[in-house]
Structures are given as structure tokens and as C-alpha cells.
DOGU-77069 format. One record per residue (C-alpha): x, y, z; residue in three letters. Coordinates in steps of 0.5 Angstrom, whole numbers, padded with zeros to 4 digits, always signed. Layout:
<nodes>
XYZALA/...
</nodes>
This chain:
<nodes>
-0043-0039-0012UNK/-0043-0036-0004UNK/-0042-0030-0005UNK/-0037-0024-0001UNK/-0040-0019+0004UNK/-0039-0012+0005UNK/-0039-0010+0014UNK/-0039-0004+0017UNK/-0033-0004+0022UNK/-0036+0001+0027UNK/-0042-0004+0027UNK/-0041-0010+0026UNK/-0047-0011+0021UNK/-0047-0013+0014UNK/-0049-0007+0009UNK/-0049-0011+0003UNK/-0048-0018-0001UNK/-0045-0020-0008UNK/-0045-0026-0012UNK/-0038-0027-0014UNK/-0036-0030-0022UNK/-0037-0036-0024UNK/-0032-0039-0030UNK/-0036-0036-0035UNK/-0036-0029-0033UNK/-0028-0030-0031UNK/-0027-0032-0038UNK/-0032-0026-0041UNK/-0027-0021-0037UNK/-0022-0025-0040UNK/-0024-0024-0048UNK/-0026-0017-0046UNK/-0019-0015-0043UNK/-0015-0018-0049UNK/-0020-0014-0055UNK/-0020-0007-0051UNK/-0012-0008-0050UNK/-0011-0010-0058UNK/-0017-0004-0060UNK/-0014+0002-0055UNK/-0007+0001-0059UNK/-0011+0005-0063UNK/-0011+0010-0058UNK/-0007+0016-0057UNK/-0003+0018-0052UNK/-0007+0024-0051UNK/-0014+0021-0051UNK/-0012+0017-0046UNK/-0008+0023-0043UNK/-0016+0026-0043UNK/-0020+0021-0039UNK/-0014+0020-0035UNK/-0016+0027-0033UNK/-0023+0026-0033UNK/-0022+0021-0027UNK/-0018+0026-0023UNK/-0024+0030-0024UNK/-0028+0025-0023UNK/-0025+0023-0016UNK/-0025+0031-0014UNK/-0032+0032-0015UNK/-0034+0026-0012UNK/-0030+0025-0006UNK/-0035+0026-0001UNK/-0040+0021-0003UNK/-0032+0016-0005UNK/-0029+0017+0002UNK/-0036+0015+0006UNK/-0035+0008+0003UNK/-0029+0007+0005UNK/-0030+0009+0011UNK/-0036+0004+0012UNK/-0032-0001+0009UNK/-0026-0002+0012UNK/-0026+0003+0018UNK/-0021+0009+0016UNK/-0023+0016+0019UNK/-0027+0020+0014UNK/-0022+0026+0013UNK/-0017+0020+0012UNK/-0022+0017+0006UNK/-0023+0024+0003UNK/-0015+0026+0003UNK/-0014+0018+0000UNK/-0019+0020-0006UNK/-0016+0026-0007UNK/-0009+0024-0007UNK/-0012+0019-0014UNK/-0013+0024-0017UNK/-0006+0026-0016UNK/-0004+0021-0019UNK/-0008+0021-0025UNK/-0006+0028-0026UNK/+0002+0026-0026UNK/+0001+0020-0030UNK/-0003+0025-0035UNK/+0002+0029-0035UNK/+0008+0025-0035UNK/+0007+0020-0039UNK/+0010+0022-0045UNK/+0017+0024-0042UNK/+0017+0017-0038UNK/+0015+0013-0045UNK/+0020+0017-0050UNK/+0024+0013-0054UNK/+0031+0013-0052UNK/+0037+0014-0056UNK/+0043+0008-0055UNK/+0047+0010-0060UNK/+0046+0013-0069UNK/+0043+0006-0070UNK/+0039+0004-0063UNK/+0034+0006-0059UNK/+0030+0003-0054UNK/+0022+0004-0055UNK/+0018+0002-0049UNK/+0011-0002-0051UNK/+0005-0005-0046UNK/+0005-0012-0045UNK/-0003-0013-0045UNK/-0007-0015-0039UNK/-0005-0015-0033UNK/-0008-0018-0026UNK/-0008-0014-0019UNK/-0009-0017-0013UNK/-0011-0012-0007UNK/-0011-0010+0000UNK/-0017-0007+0004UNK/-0013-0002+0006UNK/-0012+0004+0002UNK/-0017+0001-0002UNK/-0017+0007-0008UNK/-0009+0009-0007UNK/-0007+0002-0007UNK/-0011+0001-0014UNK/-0010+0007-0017UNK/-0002+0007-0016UNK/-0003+0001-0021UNK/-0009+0003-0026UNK/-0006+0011-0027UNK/+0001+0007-0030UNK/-0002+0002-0033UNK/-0008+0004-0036UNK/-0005+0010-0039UNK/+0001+0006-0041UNK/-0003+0002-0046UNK/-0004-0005-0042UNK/-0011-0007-0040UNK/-0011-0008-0032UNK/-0017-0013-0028UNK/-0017-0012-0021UNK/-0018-0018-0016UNK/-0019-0014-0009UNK/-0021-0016-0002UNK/-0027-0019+0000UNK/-0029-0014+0005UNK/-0029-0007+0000UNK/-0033-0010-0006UNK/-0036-0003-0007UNK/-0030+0001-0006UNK/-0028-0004-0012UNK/-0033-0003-0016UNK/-0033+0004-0015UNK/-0026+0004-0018UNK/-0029+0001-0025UNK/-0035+0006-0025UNK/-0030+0012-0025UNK/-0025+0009-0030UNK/-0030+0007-0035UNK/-0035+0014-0034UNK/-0028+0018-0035UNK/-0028+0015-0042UNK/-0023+0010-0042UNK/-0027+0003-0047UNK/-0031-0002-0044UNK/-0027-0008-0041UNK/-0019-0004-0041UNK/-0020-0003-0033UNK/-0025-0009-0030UNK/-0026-0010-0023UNK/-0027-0019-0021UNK/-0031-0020-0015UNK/-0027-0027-0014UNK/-0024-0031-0009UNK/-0017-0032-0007UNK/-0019-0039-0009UNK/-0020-0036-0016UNK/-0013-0033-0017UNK/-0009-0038-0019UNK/-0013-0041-0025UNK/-0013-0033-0028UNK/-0005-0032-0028UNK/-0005-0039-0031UNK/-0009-0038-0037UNK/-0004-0035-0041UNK/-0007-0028-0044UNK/-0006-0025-0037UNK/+0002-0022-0039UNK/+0003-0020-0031UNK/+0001-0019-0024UNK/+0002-0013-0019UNK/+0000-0016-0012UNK/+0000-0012-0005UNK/-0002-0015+0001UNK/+0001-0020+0006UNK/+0007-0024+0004UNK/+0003-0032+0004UNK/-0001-0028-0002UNK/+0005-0025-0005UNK/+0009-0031-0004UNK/+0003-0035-0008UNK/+0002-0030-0014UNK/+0010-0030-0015UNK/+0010-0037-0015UNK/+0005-0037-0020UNK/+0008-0033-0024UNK/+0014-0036-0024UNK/+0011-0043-0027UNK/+0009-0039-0032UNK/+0015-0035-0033UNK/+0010-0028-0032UNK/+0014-0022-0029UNK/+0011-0019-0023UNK/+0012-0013-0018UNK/+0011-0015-0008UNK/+0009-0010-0005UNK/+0008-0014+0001UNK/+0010-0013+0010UNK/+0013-0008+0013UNK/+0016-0006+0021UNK/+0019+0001+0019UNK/+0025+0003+0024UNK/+0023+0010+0026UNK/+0030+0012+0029UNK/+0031+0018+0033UNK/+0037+0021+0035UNK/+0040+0026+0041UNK/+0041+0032+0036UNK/+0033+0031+0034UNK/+0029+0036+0035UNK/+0024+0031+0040UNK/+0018+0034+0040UNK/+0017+0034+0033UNK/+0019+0027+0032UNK/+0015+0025+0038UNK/+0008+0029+0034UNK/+0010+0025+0028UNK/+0011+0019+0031UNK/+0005+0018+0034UNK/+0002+0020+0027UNK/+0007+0015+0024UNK/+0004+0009+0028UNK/-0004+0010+0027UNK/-0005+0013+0021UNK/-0010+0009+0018UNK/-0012+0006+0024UNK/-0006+0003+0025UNK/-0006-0001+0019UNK/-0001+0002+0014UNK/+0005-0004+0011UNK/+0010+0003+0011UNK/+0007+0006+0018UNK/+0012+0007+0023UNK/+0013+0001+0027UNK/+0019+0000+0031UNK/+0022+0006+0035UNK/+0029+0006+0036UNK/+0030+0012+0040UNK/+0038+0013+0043UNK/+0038+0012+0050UNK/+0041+0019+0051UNK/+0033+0021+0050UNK/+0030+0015+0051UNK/+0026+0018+0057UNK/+0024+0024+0055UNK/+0022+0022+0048UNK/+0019+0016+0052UNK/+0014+0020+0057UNK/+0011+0025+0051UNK/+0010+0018+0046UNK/+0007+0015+0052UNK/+0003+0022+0053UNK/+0001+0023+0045UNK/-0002+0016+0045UNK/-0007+0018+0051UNK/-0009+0024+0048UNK/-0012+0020+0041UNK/-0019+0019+0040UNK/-0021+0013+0038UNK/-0029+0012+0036UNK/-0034+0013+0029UNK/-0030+0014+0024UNK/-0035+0019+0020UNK/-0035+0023+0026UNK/-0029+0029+0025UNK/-0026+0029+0032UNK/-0025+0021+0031UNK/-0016+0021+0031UNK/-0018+0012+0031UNK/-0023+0008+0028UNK/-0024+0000+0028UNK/-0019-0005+0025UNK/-0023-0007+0019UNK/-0024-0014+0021UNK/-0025-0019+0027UNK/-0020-0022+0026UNK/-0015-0017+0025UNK/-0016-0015+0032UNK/-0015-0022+0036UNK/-0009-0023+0031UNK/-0006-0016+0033UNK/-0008-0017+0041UNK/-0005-0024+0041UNK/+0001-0022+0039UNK/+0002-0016+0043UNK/-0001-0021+0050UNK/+0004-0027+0047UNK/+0010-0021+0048UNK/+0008-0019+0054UNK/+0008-0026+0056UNK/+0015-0027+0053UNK/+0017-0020+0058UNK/+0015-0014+0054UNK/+0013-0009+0058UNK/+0007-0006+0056UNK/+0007+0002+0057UNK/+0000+0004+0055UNK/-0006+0001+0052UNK/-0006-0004+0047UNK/-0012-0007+0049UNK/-0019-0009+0046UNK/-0024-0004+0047UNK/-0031-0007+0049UNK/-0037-0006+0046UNK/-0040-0007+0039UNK/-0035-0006+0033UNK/-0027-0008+0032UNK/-0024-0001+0035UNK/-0017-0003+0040UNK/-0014+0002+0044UNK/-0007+0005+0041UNK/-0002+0002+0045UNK/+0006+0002+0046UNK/+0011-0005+0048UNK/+0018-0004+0051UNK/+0023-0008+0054UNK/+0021-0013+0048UNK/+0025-0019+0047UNK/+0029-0020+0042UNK/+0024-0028+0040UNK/+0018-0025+0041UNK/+0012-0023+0037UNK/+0013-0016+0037UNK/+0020-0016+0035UNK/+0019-0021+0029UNK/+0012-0020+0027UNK/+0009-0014+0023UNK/+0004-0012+0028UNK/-0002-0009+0024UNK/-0005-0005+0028UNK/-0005+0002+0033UNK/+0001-0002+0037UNK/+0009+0001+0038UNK/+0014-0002+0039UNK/+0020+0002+0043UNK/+0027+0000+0043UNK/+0033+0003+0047UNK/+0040+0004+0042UNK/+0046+0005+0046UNK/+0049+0009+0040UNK/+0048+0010+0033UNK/+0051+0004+0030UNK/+0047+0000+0035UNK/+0041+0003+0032UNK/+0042+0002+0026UNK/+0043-0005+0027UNK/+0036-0005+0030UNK/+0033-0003+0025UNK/+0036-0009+0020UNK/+0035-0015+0024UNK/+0027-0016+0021UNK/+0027-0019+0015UNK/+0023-0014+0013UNK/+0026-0008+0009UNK/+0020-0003+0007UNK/+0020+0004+0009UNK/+0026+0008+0014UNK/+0026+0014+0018UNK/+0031+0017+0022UNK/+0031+0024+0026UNK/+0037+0027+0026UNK/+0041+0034+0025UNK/+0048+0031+0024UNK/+0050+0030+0016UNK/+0054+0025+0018UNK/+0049+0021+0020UNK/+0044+0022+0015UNK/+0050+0020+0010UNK/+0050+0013+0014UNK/+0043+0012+0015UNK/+0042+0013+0007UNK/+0047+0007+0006UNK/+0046+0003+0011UNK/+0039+0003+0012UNK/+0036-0004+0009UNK/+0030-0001+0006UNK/+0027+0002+0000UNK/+0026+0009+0002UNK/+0029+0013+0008UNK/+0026+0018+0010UNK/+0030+0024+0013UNK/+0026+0028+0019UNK/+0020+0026+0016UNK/+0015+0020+0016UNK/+0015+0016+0010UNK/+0010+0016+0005UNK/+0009+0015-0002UNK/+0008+0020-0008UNK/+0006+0019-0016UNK/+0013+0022-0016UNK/+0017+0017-0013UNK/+0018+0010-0014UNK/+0016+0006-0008UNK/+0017-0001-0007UNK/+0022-0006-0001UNK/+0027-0010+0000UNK/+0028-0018+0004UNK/+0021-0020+0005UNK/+0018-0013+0004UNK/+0017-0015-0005UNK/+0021-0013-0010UNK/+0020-0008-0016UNK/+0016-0001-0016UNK/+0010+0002-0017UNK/+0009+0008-0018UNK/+0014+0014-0022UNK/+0017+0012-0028UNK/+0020+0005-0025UNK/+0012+0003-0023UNK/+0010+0005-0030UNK/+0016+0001-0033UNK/+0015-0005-0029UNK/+0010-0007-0034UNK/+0012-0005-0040UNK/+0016-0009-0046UNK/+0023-0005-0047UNK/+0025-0007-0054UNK/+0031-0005-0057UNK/+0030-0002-0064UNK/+0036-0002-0069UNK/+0037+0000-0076UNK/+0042-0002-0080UNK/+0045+0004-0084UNK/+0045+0004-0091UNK/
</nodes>
């Protein structure tokens, strides 16, 4: 079969080729993940609750040597590349700690109980953009719960999805309960049909969403969409501005720029628009873009060719409809995917920029004339992720809580995701959790257990 290629961003050329599997190292895997499944029943919560351990640690002594193939890979800051491998190892360690309260029987009544038990293989489909968190808010939960889980991840970070199995197996876990499938999109479909694959977990784009989910209905599998996002980023008058503006512009580029709950679209109340305006515009100007291995780089390159030209075709398509471009948002020439970060304004309400998840360095600016407005604003996108708002008025963050149509809000703060708290989205963001208790649960048969007095 042709193979995948892992490129270097930064460069442009290919550092190193796979083969994908065939149909009958797809169905090796498949028996493998089904015998580890029904042999690690006999695990206890405890032995796993170790070698979950042993991958954090794992990770932490190697993070380093992770976090440069990351950033070879798909182009993120190496800083940002070790803080991704620390945080999984963060969540190893929650999930350690934790399972036993998360998976304790729970009493109904004298007679009942509700026992939550794995459910057995499960396949994820994974983006390239966190390419550890993304894998490891699955694999900490599911392995540690019981389930077996088979990771079908993007086609440009083949090392880092290797990498992943490597850690899990030298921590201990056995043979065939965490496999790594360098496989195409094109292969998907025949998995989640065969019928000892019990579940599927997918983030990406909502086309790979939509297709799994509607596999995963033909066959009557559950499945947990974590898929696109254009995150309001609200800020009104009683703000502290320029706090908000320095998160802001971190918000929006963290990653490059490619991040499903980064900050997205800034509504800002017309009452401080243009202050907050001026030192938005400023903090865009002053980012580094540049190699990513180097440590004073703020931005990398986008991780793909075409994610660049898709992302400027939106940005020059919603000029063209009218919006007003306030600083670069443009390709930068020369060898390597790298786009300067850029703000729109004056967006109209059709075009790309105001419908489109735009994946990539660009912030998107709107004016609301009060806080019903913004609110408002922030709702018109069939997307429902993350959500912020700045404010010092209770009333207000009272409203935003209720009415923000999103499955976070975070108050004078920028979203982010915790082992701790479940994370997930609404409309054409996905459905279900990962991650805390709900991610862990997701994937779990809750049995109810009734025993009949004498």
C-alpha cells in the first residue's frame, strides 16, 4: 500500500516514510486489542493505577526528546511541545489518582446499585494538533478504566503516534491494550464496522466527525465529537483591558493558531473598542514568528501547505466581501508553511471570517453596541465550544453563564482544558466529554445491579 510521510513544517522537506497496514495486520491488531481487553479483566485497579504512573513518569524524563518531534512534525513552539508532554503526564497522574472515586459503585437504594464496567476496544481518530494531549485525554481514561484503545491518528505526525504506544507499552500496560494503526482515512470505515470495535472518540473536523458518528449510528456504536470551534472572546467596559488584551493575543495563537478552542472571534463593547483595538493591533506586531526549535519564537509554521492557502483564502475571500484587514494576516514567503498572525475587522455578516472556523494566526474583531448584543454575537455561529467573557459585573458574568451557547465559559480567563474538568461542545462543536469523570464514563457500560432481599 502507498505509504504516509512525516514533513518538517519549518522546511518543507520529508523527514521520514511509512508503509500504512494492510488488511491483515488491521485484523492482527483487531484480535490483539480483543485478547488484551478480555486478559487485563484480570488487572487490578492498582496495577494499571501503576503503569499509568510509569507513563507519567515516562513522559516527564523524556520530554525533551518528545517535544522536538512534535515540533518537527507539525510545527508547534518547542516550549509549547514540552508543556504538551508534561501536561500528559498530568493527566496520567489524575487518572491514577482518581479512578477508584470516579469508578465507585453507586448506591441507588437498600436493593441497587449502579456498577460501571469497560465496554472493550475502542477506536480514536485524532487530529495533528495536539498530537500527545489530543491522544492522551483519551488513552489515560480508557485505559485505566479497562477498555483496550486503537488510535488511528493524522497522517503527517506518524512518529509522534508512535511514540505514544512506545510510552504506554514500556509503562507496562500488555501487549495489544493501547495500538497505534498508521492507516488512512480511507481504512476507517471498514474498522468501526467490524463489530469487536464497541466505540469510537473522534476530534477533528466536523466532515471526519459527521462520518464516524454516522458509522457509528449504522452499527449502533456510542461515540464521543470533539470537533470545530470559533470561540467568542467577549470584553466589556468594567474589564481590566489590558489584561484582557495580553490574554487575547495569546488566545488567539497559541499553537500557532491552530487550536479548535482557541479565541477566535473578539466582540469587544463599542465603549472600548478602540483602545482595546489599538493594543490588540500592537500585541499582534510585536509576535515573533520564525523556527519553531528556537526559544524566542512566539509562532511557527501552520503545519500543512494547505492549511495555510486554505486559511488565506478565507481571510482574502472576506476582505473581499468588505472586511477591513488591520494587520497582517498574510503568507510570508520563503521555504516553510509560516503566515503572519493578522486581525479582520469590519466583518460582514456572509463571510468566510464571520461563518468559517479560520484555523490559524487571524482574529476576527466585532463591535457590540451593549452586552445583550454581545451576547448575541457570540451565539450566531453553529459552533458552540469554548467561551470567555471580561468583566467585573456579577450581573454579567451571571448572564454569560446561562446564555453563552458553549460547553465552557470561562470568566476573565482564556479557555483551556484540565484532566479535572470535562470538556466537550455543543451545535456543530460535538457532543459528549472527555476528560474528568464524564470523559472516563463516556465509554463505560453503567449496569445497574439489583439484588432481591431474602
Amino acid at each position: 500500500m502507498s505509504g504516509m510521510q512525516s514533513v518538517n513544517p519549518a522546511t518543507g522537506k520529508t523527514v521520514k516514510e511509512f508503509e500504512l497496514l494492510d488488511a491483515d495486520a488491521i485484523e492482527a491488531a483487531l484480535k490483539k486489542s480483543v485478547q488484551a481487553f478480555e486478559e487485563g479483566k484480570s488487572l487490578t485497579r492498582n496495577q494499571r493505577a501503576g503503569m499509568m504512573r510509569k507513563a507519567a513518569e515516562l513522559l516527564r524524563d523524556e520530554k525533551d526528546r518528545l517535544a522536538r518531534l512534535m515540533t518537527l512534525e507539525m510545527g508547534k513552539t518547542l516550549l509549547s511541545a514540552v508543556a504538551e508532554v508534561e501536561k500528559c503526564a498530568q493527566a496520567c497522574d489524575y487518572y491514577a489518582e482518581n479512578t477508584d472515586s470516579i469508578l465507585a459503585d453507586r448506591r441507588i437504594d437498600d436493593d441497587s446499585i449502579v456498577r460501571h464496567l469497560p465496554i472493550g476496544p475502542v477506536l480514536a481518530v485524532m487530529p495533528w494538533n495536539f498530537p500527545f494531549w489530543q491522544v492522551f485525554r483519551f488513552a489515560a481514561p480508557a485505559l485505566m478504566a479497562g477498555n483496550t484503545g486503537l488510535l488511528k491518528h493524522a497522517s503527517n505526525v506518524p512518529q509522534c503516534a508512535l511514540a505514544i504506544e512506545d510510552i504506554l507499552t514500556r509503562a507496562g500496560f500488555p501487549e495489544g491494550c493501547f495500538q497505534t494503526l498508521l492507516i488512512s482515512s480511507g481504512q476507517v470505515e471498514s474498522i468501526l464496522e467490524d463489530s469487536r470495535v464497541r466505540a469510537a472518540t473522534v476530534t477533528g473536523s466536523e466532515g471526519a466527525g459527521a462520518a464516524v458518528a454516522a458509522s457509528c449510528g449504522k452499527h449502533i456504536k456510542p461515540v464521543v465529537l470533539e470537533l470545530g470551534g470559533s470561540d467568542p472572546f467577549i470584553v466589556m467596559p468594567s474589564a481590566d483591558i489590558d489584561k484582557a488584551v495580553e490574554t487575547a493575543v495569546k488566545a488567539r495563537t497559541i499553537n500557532n493558531g491552530q487550536s479548535c478552542i482557541a479565541a477566535k472571534r473578539f466582540i469587544v463593547h463599542a465603549d472600548i473598542l478602540d483602545e482595546f483595538k489599538e493594543k490588540f493591533v500592537a500585541g499582534f506586531e510585536s509576535l515573533s514568528v520564525g523556527d519553531p526549535m528556537e526559544e524566542g519564537t512566539d509562532i511557527g509554521p501552520l503545519a500543512l501547505p494547505q492549511i495555510r492557502d486554505e486559511l488565506h483564502q478565507q481571510v482574502e475571500d472576506s476582505v473581499a466581501a468588505g472586511a477591513t484587514r488591520l494587520t497582517g494576516a498574510a503568507p510570508i514567503e520563503g521555504e516553510g508553511n509560516f503566515y503572519q498572525p493578522g486581525i479582520l475587522t469590519d466583518i460582514p455578516a456572509e463571510s468566510p471570517a464571520a461563518r468559517e472556523e479560520l484555523f490559524g494566526p487571524v482574529a476576527l474583531l466585532f463591535k457590540a453596541d451593549s452586552f445583550d448584543d454581545a451576547i448575541a454575537i457570540a451565539n450566531d455561529s453553529r459552533f458552540g465550544l469554548g467561551s470567555c467573557i471580561w468583566t467585573k459585573d456579577q450581573a454579567e458574568i451571571d448572564q454569560a453563564i446561562d446564555r453563552l451557547e458553549a460547553g465552557s465559559t470561562f470568566v476573565n480567563a482564556m479557555v483551556a482544558s484540565d484532566p479535572a474538568r470535562p470538556f466537550g461542545g455543543v451545535k456543530d462543536s460535538g457532543h459528549g466529554r472527555e476528560l474528568s469523570a464524564d470523559g472516563m464514563l463516556a465509554f463505560m457500560n453503567a449496569k445497574t445491579v439489583y439484588v432481591a432481599a431474602d
